[in-house]
C-alpha positions, -999 to 999 in steps of 0.1 A, spaced: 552 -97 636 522 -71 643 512 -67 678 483 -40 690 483 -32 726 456 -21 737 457 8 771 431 34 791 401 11 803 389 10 838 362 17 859 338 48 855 308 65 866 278 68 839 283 106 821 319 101 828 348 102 803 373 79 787 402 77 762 418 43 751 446 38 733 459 13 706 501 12 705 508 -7 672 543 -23 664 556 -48 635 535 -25 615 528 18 609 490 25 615 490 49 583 494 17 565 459 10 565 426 9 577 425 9 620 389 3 641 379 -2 672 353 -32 680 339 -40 711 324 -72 730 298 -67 760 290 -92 785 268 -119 772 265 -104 734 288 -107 704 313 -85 690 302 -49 676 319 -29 653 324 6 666 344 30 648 370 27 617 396 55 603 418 54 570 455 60 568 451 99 560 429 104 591 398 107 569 375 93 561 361 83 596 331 59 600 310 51 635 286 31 642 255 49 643 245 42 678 280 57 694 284 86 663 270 112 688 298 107 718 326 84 705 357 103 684 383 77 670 419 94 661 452 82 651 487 96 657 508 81 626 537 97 638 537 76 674 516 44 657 487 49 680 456 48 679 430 64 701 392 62 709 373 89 732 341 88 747 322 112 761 287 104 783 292 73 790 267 50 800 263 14 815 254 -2 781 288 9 772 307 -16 797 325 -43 776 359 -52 766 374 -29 738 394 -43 710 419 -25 682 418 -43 653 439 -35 618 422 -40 581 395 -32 564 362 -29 576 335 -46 553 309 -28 537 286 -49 560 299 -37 590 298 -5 583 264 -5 576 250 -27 610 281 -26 629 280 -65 631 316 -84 622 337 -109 638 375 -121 642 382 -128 603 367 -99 592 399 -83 603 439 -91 600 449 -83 638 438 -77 668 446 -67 700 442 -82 733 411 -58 749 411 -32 777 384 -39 801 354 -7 803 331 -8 835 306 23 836 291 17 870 278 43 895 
């Protein structure tokens, strides 16, 4: 039984700060592949960052590359996602997701729910002034 919980969304001002965090149990994150994909209101899901079980190598999505850092802590199984700058195109709900990301979505950041084994139930980001 694999469960991701995802934690650290709320409300904040544009240029503002976030971290979010993915605990994992049933499973160890340095097991595999971990990502983070997100959903925003009104659009479909968008892959944003994946990381491999040794910490490297670490693929973004090219339009968040510049202020999103994805991390893991194998010791604790979690997984983390920080963002710096944000801004109100960034509002959506974030997912964790466990697998491997295909060579597709790395490339346009486009997937969807079977391209990975697990997910996690979203944290909720609102960057309003």
């Amino acid at each position: 039984q694999v469960q991701l919980v995802e934690s650290g969304g709320g409300l904040v001002q544009p240029g503002g700060s976030l971290r979010l965090s993915c605990s994992a149990s049933g499973t160890t994150i340095n097991s595999g592949w971990m990502n983070w994909v997100r959903q925003a209101p009104g659009k479909g899901l968008e892959w944003v960052a994946a990381i491999n079980s040794g910490g490297n190598p670490m693929y973004y999505n090219l339009t968040v590359k510049a202020r999103f850092t994805i991390s893991r802590d194998n010791a604790e199984s979690t997984l983390y996602l920080v963002i710096d700058s944000l801004k109100p195109e960034d509002t959506a709900v974030y997912y964790c997701t466990k697998g491997t990301p295909k060579p597709r979505t790395l490339l346009t950041g486009e997937t969807s729910r079977a391209d990975f084994d697990y997910w996690g139930q979203g944290t909720q980001v609102t960057v309003s002034s």
